[in-house]
C-alpha angles and dihedrals in degrees: 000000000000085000096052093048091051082050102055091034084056089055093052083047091061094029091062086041095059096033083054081049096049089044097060101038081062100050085042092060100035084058096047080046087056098043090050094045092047087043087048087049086044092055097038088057095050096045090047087049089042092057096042085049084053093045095051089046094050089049085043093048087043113133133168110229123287132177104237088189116010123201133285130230124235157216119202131156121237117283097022125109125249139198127220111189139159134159124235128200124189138138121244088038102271126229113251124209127181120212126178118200080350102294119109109269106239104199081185096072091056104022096161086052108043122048115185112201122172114178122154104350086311109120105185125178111200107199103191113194105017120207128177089270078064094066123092138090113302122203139193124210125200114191138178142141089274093052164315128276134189139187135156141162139183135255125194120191112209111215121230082236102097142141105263093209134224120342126198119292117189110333129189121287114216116299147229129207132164119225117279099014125100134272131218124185120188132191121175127203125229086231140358113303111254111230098263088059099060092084083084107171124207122204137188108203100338092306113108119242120223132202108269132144096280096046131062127198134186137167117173116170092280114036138014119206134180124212124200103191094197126022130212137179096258092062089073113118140092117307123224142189131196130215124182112214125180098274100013146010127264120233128189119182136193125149122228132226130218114199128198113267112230112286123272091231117015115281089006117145125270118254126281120235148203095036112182135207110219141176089014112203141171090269099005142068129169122224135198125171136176113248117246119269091236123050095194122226090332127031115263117271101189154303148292122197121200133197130206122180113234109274101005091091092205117117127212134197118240103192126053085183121079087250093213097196133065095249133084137176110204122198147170086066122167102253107232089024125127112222139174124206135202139191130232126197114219128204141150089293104044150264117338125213119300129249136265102271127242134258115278109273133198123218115221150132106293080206114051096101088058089061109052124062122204118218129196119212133173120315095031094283130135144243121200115199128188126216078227087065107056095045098093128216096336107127096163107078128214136264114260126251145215095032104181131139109271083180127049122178139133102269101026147023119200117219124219130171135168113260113240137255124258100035101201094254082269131095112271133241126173145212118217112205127188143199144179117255113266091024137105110210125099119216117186111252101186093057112194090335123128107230096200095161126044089260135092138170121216120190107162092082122133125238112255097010125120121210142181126236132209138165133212116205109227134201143144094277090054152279122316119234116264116281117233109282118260125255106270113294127209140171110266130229130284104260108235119234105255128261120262122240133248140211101052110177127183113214124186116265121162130334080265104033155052145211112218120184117169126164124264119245129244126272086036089160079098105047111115084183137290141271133224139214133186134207129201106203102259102023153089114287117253134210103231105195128012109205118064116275094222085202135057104251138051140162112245112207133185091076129157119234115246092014131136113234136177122185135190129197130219125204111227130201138154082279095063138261128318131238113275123268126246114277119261121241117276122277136191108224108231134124124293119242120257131160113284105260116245126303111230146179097066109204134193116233108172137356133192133165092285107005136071126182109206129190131184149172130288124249111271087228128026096207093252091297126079119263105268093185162328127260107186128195124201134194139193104248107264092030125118099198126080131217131209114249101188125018089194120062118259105234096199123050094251132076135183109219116208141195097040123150124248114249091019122116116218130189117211131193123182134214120215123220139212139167085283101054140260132345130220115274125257128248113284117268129240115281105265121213106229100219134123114273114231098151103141084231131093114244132235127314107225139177089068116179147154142253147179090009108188130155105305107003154039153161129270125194132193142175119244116259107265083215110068096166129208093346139358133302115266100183147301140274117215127217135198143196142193123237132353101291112021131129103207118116133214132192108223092183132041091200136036131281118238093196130055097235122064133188110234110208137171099041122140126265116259097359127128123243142166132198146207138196128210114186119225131204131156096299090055146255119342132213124289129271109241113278104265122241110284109272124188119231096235131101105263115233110286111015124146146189133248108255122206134212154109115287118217091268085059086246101140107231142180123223145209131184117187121212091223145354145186128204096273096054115117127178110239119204136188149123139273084355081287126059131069123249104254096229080216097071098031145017125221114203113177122190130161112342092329134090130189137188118201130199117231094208104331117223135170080283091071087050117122151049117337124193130189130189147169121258105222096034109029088183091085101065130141129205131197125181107222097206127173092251089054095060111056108075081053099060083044087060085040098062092049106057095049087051085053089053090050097060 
């Protein structure tokens, strides 16, 4: 019994313990029920609370749309990229939409032009590639349910389309002046200057000119001009002007002489230049010139220099003493004072005239700014304070220091130190004392001179001793200790005149004009430039520039054409001027050989279903040589590549083209050819149509030229159309135009020419005209040569009239003379500007620059019009009209003469 009940009691035992177990793992997990549930309703809150907090901030953050920043119009030329942006703020994020000329922008439609980009409130529209379709006025819209936003801007696409502006017109040659008188320079432009080109800059040498008193400058739409009132030596140099064009800028050249005005005294030396004030101090300046390009009748033993204080207008000479080389200290200056100084070359026969003077200088205290300090306090004022002020109580000043030589020469050294510190609080002077090496006694140097700057000359030295310096600084309060003596000093050497230099060589240039080159000596440290001399064969020698060329070329103008000339070249430095160089080989002055410039005006003549005969205009300039011939090139319409027509040159300007297709249009250019080589080609020709004339029409005169132009007249020549069409040519209408580049036509004849040379009267002097010629027959009138080149209506230089008369054998002759030739000139005569001279009826003899063409035994056979023209420039041609009136008084004085011979 007692076991059974120890075992039941044991169950109940376990029993309690598990249901214990099962009591508080229940109460465990309802209260972490509880916990979670309370944790889940905790959250929920906050986040509820969170989100209403959200809620209240965003319609608190709420903004309709705005353009921080809006778009920009803009300029841009055609091709370029562009970039439209603008920055848009709104809350909620607005819409944004582009239009452009209100009309929404499609970046679809151009993909590879347009490129839409929106990133953080930036909406950018890049636009690669602009062309005018491009232009118009651009918006942005920013919409959302808050609002509306707008911004726009405009963008204009220049075209590359545009108006160049004026060129050059006639500009200035290269100029001669002669010293003290005034200089005017001139350039024209071809039309009136566009608002961007009046900005027109003149240079001398590369550096830029300004308006002054001495210099005058004015630009007005058509012309721009500079004025030097006064010139000098040292305005030599090469002239420039300046001209802005659309895509570059426009440069015209031409260098200036100055020549030497007459001597002061007969046979006296020409001036000195560029005098230069240097190491300006209170009492002291330095000066260095360039001697002067002719010595006069004796070479030029030195220098005076002369002072004049500014508006006394007295000048005073500074050196008793023939001062040899191109330097000078001068001393004993006024502080505070404003002085001008000049130069005077000195020979056997005097002084020559004077230089031009120096910029008005002011002595003071190089120093002065070193020893004041500025100070800013409160309310923007200023303090100045002085280093003398702050120095205490000290009166006495110091001794200098640093005493050395800053100029060495042979008749003179100049002194320099370094003033002491302290000062004393007074102004400075100074003693300069003196003594001979390996001696101990002190002269004074200065004398009873006042030293008021550190610097001092000293000019009673002896050649080949060497002496000590020392300075004493000077006030009111006393006399400073002794600084501590200089290194010894001793006269320099002599410098010695450069050498010359060697190698001088004349090359052709132009008919007027030489490049000379030389080499430069030894010892060219020295070298301030060079100057040159000509020679014509048989003449006095010349001075070519007078300011000194700093390189070893440079091109002599001036020249005249078919001359012999020899040059030779000095060295110049502050020592003087060295002997001369030898003389360069002879040289004929005459243009230098180039290639001939390119042919234009290319004309159809004829066309048939293969074949195209072409002319075209000569070059404007052979190159020197005469045009030897013609290469042409042909292409199909539409092709890039270009073909060569000839491999042989065509002598004569027209040209037949062969093997051409029917119905194909082909563009032609041509190359012209000398001894030299080839030019550059022409512009390409209009594209020409290859099919069979059969207009009933002739077609266009060509090879249209002048001849005999005068004041007021002149006489135009043409060829006769090789289409005639459907009949012959009965005669020609002429037409004329104003000015280089008009279109207005003007008839010059009511009916038809018979010739194909016409005399042109009645136009204005000066002017510019071209002219055209249609040929006419019984279908009608056919189409128009090309305009000729502008020709202005004035006698070119040198021309000159046929004269008549009896030589001393009775032989009635014509004669020529021409102004200037060159070996390849040749006379041309002929009648009536066509037709040969029969030899039978009339002789021609030529020599020298002279020509004559003498009857046989004129008759009403050698009656008419004779022309006679030079073979390398046609422009200058002569006419006279042998009529039967004109010749009797001839054969009178025919007759005459053979009845005089007689007896």
């Amino acid at each position: 019994m007692a076991a059974e009940a120890e075992y039941h009691r044991h169950k109940w035992t376990l029993f309690g313990n598990e249901a214990e177990k099962v009591e508080i793992d229940v109460i465990r997990n309802q209260h972490l029920l509880r916990t979670r549930f309370d944790q889940k309703t905790v959250r929920m809150q906050a986040e509820k609370k969170a989100s209403d907090y959200l809620k209240y901030l965003e319609l608190l953050g709420q903004k309709a749309p705005d353009f921080s920043i809006p778009l920009r119009a803009h300029t841009v030329w055609e091709g370029m990229t562009v970039n439209l942006s603008c920055i848009v703020q709104g809350c909620p994020p607005p819409k944004v939409t582009w239009y452009k000329d209100d009309v929404p922008l499609r970046t679809s439609n151009q993909p590879w032009n347009y490129s839409l980009q929106q990133k953080f409130g930036l909406n950018s529209l890049e636009i690669r590639r602009c062309s005018p379709d491009d232009a118009g006025k651009y918006k942005v819209v920013a919409k959302s349910p808050l609002g509306e936003a707008t911004t726009f801007a405009t963008l204009v696409v220049n075209s590359l389309d545009f108006e160049q502006g004026a060129q050059f017109g006639t500009s200035f040659p290269p100029t001669w002046v002669t010293e003290g008188n005034s200089l005017v320079l001139q350039c024209t432009f071809t039309s009136d200057l566009l608002p961007f080109q009046h900005d027109v800059s003149w240079f001398r040498d590369g550096i830029q000119l300004h308006p002054s008193t001495t210099v005058d400058i004015n630009t007005t739409s058509k012309k721009s001009s500079i004025t030097l009132k006064a010139v000098h030596k040292e305005h030599e140099g090469v002239y420039s002007v300046r001209l802005k064009t659309r895509d570059r800028v426009q440069e015209h050249s031409a260098f200036v002489y100055v020549k030497d005005a007459s001597a002061a005294v007969l046979g006296g030396p020409a001036s000195p230049l560029a005098v230069q004030v240097l190491d300006i101090n209170k009492d002291y300046v330095f000066l260095t010139w360039e001697p002067p390009s002719a010595d006069g009748a004796s070479p030029v033993q030195g220098y005076y220099v002369e002072k004049c204080e500014l508006g006394q207008g007295q000048w005073v000479r500074c050196n008793q003493q023939i001062q040899k080389m191109c330097h000078y200290p001068v001393f004993g200056l006024k502080e505070g004072t404003t002085y001008q100084f000049r130069v005077c070359a000195i020979n056997q026969a005097g002084a020559g005239r004077p230089s031009m003077a120096t910029e008005p200088i002011l002595t003071a205290d190089p120093l002065e700014h070193t020893r004041t300090m500025v100070v800013k306090v409160d309310g923007g004022r200023t303090i100045t304070i002085t280093k003398d002020e702050l120095e205490g109580q000290i009166k006495v000043p110091f001794p200098p220091t640093n005493v050395h030589a800053c100029e060495v020469h042979d008749t003179y050294v100049v002194l320099s130190w370094t003033e002491p510190e302290p000062r004393g609080r007074e102004p400075l002077t100074f003693y300069v004392e003196r003594s001979l090496t390996g001696k101990n006694s002190w002269q004074l140097a200065s004398m009873d001179m006042i030293v008021n700057s550190p610097r001092f000359p000293v000019f009673d030295l002896v050649k080949g001793t060497e002496y000590y310096f020392r300075v004493r600084s000077i006030n009111k309060y006393g006399v400073s200790d002794p600084s501590e003596p200089s290194m010894p000093i001793s006269l320099g050497e002599l410098q010695a005149l450069p050498a010359p230099p060697h190698s001088v060589i004349a090359i052709r240039d132009t008919d007027t004009s030489v490049l000379l080159q030389w080499k430069e000596p030894k010892g060219k440290n020295y070298i301030l430039g060079y100057y040159l001399y000509s020679n014509e064969t048989g003449k006095d020698w010349k001075t070519i520039n007078n300011k000194p060329v700093t390189k070893t070329r440079f091109t002599a103008h001036g020249l005249k054409t078919q001359k012999e000339y020899v040059f030779r070249v000095k060295s110049v430095s502050q020592a003087g001027n060295s002997k001369y160089s030898d003389e360069s080989q002879p040289i004929m002055v005459k243009s230098a050989l180039y290639v001939p410039s390119s042919p234009s005006a290319i004309a159809l003549l004829l066309c048939t279903d293969s074949e195209m005969v072409l002319t075209w205009r000569a070059p404007a300039y052979n190159g020197g040589d005469p045009v030897h011939g013609y290469y042409l090139d042909q292409r199909e319409k539409g092709m890039d590549i270009w073909r060569e027509v000839n491999i042989k040159p065509v002598k004569e300007r027209q040209y037949k083209v062969c093997n051409l297709t029917s119905g194909h249009c082909y563009q032609f250019r041509v190359f012209a050819a000398n001894i030299v080589g080839v030019g550059k080609p022409s512009e390409a020709s209009e594209a020409f149509l290859c099919e069979k004339w059969t207009m009933p029409e002739p077609g266009c005169p060509y090879d249209l030229k002048y001849r005999e132009v005068r004041h007021g007249s002149l006489v135009l020549l043409w060829a006769a159309p090789l289409y005639e069409g459907k009949s012959p040519v009965n005669g020609y209408f002429l037409e004329i135009s104003q000015d280089d580049q008009s279109d207005n036509w003007a008839a010059l004849n009511d009916k038809p020419i018979p010739d194909t040379l016409y005399k042109v009267s009645g136009l204005q002097a000066g002017r510019t005209y071209r002219f055209r010629v249609s040929a006419v027959n019984d279908a009608g009138l056919g189409s128009p040569s090309l305009p000729t080149e502008p020709i202005a209506a004035q006698t070119p230089p040198g021309t000159k009239n046929i004269e008549i008369g009896v030589d001393d054998d009775g032989f009635i002759f014509l004669a020529y003379k021409a102004d200037e030739m060159n070996d390849s000139s040749k006379f041309l005569w002929s009648k009536n500007y066509r037709e040969a001279i029969d030899a039978g009826r009339a002789r021609i003899e030529s020599k020298n620059n002279r020509s004559a063409l003498t009857f046989t035994d004129p008759s009403e056979q050698d009656l008419g019009l004779y022309t006679v023209e030079m073979s390398d420039n046609p422009n200058l041609s002569s006419s006279y009209d042998f009529t039967a009136e004109g010749k009797k008084p001839l054969v009178v004085e025919k007759c005459e003469i053979e009845q005089n011979r007689v007896h």
